[in-house]
C-alpha positions as CSV (number, residue, x, y, z in Angstrom):
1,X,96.2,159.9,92.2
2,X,97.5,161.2,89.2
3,X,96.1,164.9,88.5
4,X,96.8,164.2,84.7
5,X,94.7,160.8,84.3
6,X,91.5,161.9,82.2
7,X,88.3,161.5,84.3
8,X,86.2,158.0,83.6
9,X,83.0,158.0,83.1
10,X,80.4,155.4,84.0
11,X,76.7,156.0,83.5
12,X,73.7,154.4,84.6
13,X,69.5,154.2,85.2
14,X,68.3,153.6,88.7
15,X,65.0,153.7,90.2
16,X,63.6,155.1,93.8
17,X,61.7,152.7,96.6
18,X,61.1,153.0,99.9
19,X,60.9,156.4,100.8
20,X,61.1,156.7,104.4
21,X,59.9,159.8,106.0
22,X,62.7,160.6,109.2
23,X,61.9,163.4,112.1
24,X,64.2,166.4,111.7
25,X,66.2,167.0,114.9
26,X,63.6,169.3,116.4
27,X,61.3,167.4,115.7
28,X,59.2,170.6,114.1
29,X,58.1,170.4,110.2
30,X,57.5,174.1,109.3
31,X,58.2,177.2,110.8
32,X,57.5,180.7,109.6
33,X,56.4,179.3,106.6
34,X,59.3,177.3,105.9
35,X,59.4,173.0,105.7
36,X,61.7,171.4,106.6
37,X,61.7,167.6,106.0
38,X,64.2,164.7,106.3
39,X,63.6,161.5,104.6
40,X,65.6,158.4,103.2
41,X,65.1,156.0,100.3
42,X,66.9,153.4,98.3
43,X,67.9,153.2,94.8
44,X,68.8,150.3,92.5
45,X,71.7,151.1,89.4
46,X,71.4,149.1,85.9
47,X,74.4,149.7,84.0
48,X,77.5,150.3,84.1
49,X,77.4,151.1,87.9
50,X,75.2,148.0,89.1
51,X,74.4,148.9,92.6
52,X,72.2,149.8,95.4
53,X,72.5,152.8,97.6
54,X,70.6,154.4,100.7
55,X,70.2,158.1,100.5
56,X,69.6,160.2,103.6
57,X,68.2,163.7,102.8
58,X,67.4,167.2,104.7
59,X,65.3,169.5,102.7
60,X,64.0,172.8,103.3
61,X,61.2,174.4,101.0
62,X,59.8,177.9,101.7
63,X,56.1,179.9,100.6
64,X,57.7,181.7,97.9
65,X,59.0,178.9,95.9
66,X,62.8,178.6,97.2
67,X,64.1,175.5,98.3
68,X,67.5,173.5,99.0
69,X,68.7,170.0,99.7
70,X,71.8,167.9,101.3
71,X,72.3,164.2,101.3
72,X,74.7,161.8,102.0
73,X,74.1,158.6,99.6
74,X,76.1,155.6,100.2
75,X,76.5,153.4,97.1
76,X,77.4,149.6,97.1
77,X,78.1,147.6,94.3
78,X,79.7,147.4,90.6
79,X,81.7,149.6,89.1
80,X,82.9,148.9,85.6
81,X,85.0,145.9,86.9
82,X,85.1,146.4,90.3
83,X,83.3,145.7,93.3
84,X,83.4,148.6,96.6
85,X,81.4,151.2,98.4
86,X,81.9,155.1,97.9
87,X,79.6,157.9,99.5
88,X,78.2,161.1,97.0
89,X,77.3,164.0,98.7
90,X,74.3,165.8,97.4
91,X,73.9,169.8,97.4
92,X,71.1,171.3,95.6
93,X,68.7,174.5,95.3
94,X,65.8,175.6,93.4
95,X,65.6,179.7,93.1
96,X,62.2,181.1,93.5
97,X,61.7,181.1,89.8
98,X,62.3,177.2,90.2
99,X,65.5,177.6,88.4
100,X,67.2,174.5,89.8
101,X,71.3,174.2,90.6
102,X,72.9,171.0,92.4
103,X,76.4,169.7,92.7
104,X,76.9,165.7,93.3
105,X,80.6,164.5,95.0
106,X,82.3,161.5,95.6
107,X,83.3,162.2,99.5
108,X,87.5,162.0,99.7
109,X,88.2,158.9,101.0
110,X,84.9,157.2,101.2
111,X,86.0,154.1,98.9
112,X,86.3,150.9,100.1
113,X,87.1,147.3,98.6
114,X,88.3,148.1,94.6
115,X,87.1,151.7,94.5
116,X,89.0,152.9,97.9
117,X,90.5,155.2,96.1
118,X,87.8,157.1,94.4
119,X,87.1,160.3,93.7
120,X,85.4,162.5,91.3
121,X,81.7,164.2,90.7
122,X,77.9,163.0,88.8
123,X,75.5,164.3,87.3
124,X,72.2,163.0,88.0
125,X,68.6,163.4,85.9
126,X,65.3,162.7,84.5
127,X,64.7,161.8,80.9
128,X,62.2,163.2,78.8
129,X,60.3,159.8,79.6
130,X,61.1,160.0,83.7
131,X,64.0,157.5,83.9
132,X,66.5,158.8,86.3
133,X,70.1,158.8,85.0
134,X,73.4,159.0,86.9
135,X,76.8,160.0,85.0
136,X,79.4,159.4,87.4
137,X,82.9,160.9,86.3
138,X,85.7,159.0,88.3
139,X,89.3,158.4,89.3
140,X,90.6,155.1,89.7
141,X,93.9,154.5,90.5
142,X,95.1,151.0,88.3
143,X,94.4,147.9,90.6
144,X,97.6,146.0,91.6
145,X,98.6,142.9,89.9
């Protein structure tokens, strides 16, 4: 890719189902009053990403209010014109105070069919009226004709 090619931007609504509750790897949900919880849902886009994704997810919250996520979400569908599969990463933490900070990234190389050659970051929200809300700012390289 071109590093001078201004970032794209797509964005989008999508709702949760079928949260999954997973066992964590030691199979032990708290210790020394600290969770820790791994769970999996789906999510369906509407605009202009039209897509579904499965999301996997560790989370840890602790007693005093602190707490921090990771998840690996792959997504499958429609991109502006095109049709492929990319993976976001998901890093997030919430600060005692519940001061929350997160990063979301398109994994390097994770693209497949018409977005192969993906890459860039999103934000993701809630509305004052709880719809969630994905902008997704991407690089495409041009398709060939």
């Amino acid at each position: 890719m071109v590093d001078s090619l201004p970032l794209m931007e797509a964005r989008s609504t999508f709702e949760l189902s079928n949260h999954r509750d997973m066992p964590t790897a030691d199979n032990v949900p708290k210790v020394v009053d600290v969770e820790l919880s791994h769970t999996a849902f789906d999510k369906t886009f509407t605009g202009e990403l039209e897509a579904t994704s499965v999301t996997e997810m560790l989370s840890t919250r602790s007693e005093s209010g602190g707490a921090g996520y990771v998840a690996m979400e792959r997504i499958v569908g429609r991109l502006g014109s095109r049709v492929g599969t990319f993976v976001l990463l998901h890093f997030g933490t919430i600060d005692s105070s519940g001061e929350p900070s997160a990063q979301w990234s398109v994994v390097p190389g994770s693209g497949t069919g018409e977005l192969a050659d993906i890459s860039g970051h999103a934000h993701i929200g809630v509305d004052d009226e709880g719809i969630h809300q994905i902008q997704l700012h991407y690089e495409l390289d041009d398709l060939p004709v």
